[in-house]
C-alpha positions in Angstrom: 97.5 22.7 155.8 95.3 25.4 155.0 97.4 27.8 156.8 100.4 26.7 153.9 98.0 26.9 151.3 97.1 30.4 151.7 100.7 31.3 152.1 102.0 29.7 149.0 99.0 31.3 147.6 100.4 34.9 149.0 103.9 34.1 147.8 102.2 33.2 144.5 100.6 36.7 143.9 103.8 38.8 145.4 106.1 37.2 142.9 103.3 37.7 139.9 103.2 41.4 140.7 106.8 41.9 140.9 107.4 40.0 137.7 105.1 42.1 135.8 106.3 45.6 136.7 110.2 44.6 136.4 108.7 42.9 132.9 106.7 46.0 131.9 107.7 48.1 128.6 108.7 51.6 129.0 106.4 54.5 127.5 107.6 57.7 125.9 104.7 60.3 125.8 106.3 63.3 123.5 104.6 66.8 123.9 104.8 69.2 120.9 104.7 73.3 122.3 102.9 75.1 120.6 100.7 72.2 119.4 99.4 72.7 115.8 96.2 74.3 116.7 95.7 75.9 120.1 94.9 80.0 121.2 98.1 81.8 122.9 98.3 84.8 125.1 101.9 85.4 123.8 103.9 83.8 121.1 107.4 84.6 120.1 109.4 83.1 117.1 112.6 84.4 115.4 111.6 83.7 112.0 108.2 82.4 110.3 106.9 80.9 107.3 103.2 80.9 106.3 101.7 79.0 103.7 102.7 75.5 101.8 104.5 77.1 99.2 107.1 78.4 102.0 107.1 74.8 103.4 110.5 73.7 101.9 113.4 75.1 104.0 116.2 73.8 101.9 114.7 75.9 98.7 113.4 79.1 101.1 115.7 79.4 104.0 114.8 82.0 106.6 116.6 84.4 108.1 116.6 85.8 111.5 113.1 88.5 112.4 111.9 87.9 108.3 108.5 87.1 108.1 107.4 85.3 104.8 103.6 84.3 103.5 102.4 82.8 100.4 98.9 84.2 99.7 98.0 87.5 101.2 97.8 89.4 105.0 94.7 91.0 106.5 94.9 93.2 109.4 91.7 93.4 111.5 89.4 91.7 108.9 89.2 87.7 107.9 89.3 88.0 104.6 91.3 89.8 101.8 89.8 91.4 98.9 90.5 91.7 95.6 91.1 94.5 92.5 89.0 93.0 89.9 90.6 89.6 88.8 93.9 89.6 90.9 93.9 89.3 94.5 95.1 92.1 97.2 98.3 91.1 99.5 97.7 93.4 101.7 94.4 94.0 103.0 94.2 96.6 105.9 90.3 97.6 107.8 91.8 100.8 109.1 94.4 103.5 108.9 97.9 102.7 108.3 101.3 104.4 108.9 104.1 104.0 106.6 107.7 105.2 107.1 109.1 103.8 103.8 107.3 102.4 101.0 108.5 100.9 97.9 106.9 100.5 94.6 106.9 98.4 91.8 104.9 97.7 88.3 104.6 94.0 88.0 102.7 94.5 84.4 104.5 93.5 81.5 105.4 96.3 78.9 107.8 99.0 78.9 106.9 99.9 83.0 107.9 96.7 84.1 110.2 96.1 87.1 110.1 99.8 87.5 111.4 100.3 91.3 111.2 103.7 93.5 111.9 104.4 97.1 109.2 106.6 98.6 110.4 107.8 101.5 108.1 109.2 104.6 104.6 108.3 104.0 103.5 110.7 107.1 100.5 112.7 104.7 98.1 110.6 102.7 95.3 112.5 100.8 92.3 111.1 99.0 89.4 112.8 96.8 88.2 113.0 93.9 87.9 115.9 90.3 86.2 116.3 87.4 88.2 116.0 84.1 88.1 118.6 81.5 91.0 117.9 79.2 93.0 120.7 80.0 96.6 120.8 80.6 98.7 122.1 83.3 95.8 121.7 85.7 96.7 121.4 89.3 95.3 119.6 91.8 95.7 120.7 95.3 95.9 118.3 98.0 97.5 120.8 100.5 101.5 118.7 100.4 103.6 118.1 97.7 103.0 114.4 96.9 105.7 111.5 96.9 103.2 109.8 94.7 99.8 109.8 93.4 97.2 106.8 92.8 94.7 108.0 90.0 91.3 106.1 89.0 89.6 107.3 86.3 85.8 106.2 87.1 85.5 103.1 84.3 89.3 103.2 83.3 92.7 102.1 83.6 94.4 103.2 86.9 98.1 105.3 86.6 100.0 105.8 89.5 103.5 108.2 89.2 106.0 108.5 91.3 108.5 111.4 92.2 111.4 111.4 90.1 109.7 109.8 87.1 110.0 113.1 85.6 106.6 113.3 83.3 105.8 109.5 83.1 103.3 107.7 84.7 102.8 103.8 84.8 99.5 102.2 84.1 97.9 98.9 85.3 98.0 97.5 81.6 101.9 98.1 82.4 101.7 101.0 79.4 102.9 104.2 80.7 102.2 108.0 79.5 104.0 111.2 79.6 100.9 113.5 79.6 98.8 112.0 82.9 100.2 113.5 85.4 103.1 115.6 84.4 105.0 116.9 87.7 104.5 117.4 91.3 104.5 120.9 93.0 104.8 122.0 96.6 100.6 121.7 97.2 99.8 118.8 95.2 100.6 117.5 91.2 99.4 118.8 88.2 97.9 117.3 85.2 98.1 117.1 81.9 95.6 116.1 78.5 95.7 112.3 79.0 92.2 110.9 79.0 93.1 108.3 81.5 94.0 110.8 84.3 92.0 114.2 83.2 89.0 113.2 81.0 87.6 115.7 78.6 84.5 114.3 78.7 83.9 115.2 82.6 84.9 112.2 83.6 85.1 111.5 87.4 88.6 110.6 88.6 89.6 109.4 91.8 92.9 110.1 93.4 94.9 109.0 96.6 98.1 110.8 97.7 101.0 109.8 99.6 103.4 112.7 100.7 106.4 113.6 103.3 
């Protein structure tokens, strides 16, 4: 009797064990690649948004190798810096190599939307002068500039590109015809505008960009 009791007993447990796996639910275990946070040796994608702004693919559809970001980009630092009250988009620690830059004034005023090609970018030249009011001063830089950045040490900035003829834009979106007038085969040449060639000895700051 004992013998039957510990078979039905055997029976018993086979049959609860096979019940329960044929009974059991099924799992789905989803793996995301890349996961949201993670560090990659390599990491490919055809196109790429960055930032919430972007987030919306309906109302900013990519296309295929664009890049889009929201905020700003910083090569080989963690943060970006800034140019007084607006932020910079385009922070770079290091020397940079352009081979086609394009320019625009987003000020308001008569410079606005004011678009160049500058083509090249293989020479770039900074320093600095002394103003002294006087027209038709040149400043060499040693290449004949595709366009010129000038700070005038606590003034506006002006910036003038070739094929502008004799105007030059300012940050305050104003523009003048008397900063920097023209550009010649060593550098650009100045005229009597207090913003770009002080009469008062002003120190201004320059940064060149040339084929």
């Amino acid at each position: 009797m004992w013998y039957n009791m510990k078979k039905i007993a055997f029976i018993s447990l086979f049959t609860l064990i096979c019940v329960s796996f044929i009974s059991a639910e099924d799992i789905t275990i989803t793996t995301y690649y890349p996961s949201p946070y993670g560090s990659y040796n390599e990491m490919r994608v055809n196109m790429l948004a960055v930032g919430a702004s972007y987030q919306d693919a309906v109302t900013n559809p990519l296309t295929d190798g664009r890049l889009i970001v929201s905020n700003n980009v910083s090569i080989n630092r963690n943060t970006a810096g800034n140019y007084g009250s607006e932020n910079v988009r385009l922070d770079t620690n290091g020397y940079g190599a352009v081979n086609d830059l394009w320019l625009k004034s987003p000020k308001s005023g008569a410079a606005a939307g004011w678009v160049s090609n500058v083509a090249g970018g293989g020479k770039i030249k900074s320093g600095y002068y002394g103003g002294n009011g006087s027209a038709h001063r040149l400043i060499n830089v040693g290449f004949r500039p595709k366009v010129v950045f000038i700070q005038r040490e606590g003034g506006n900035r002006h910036w003038k590109v070739d094929g502008m003829l004799t105007m030059t834009l300012g940050d305050d979106g104003g523009s003048s015809i008397n900063c920097v007038t023209s550009f010649y085969d060593q550098g650009f040449v100045l005229g009597s505008d207090n913003d770009c060639n002080s009469s008062s000895g002003k120190t201004h700051y320059y940064c060149a960009f040339g084929e």
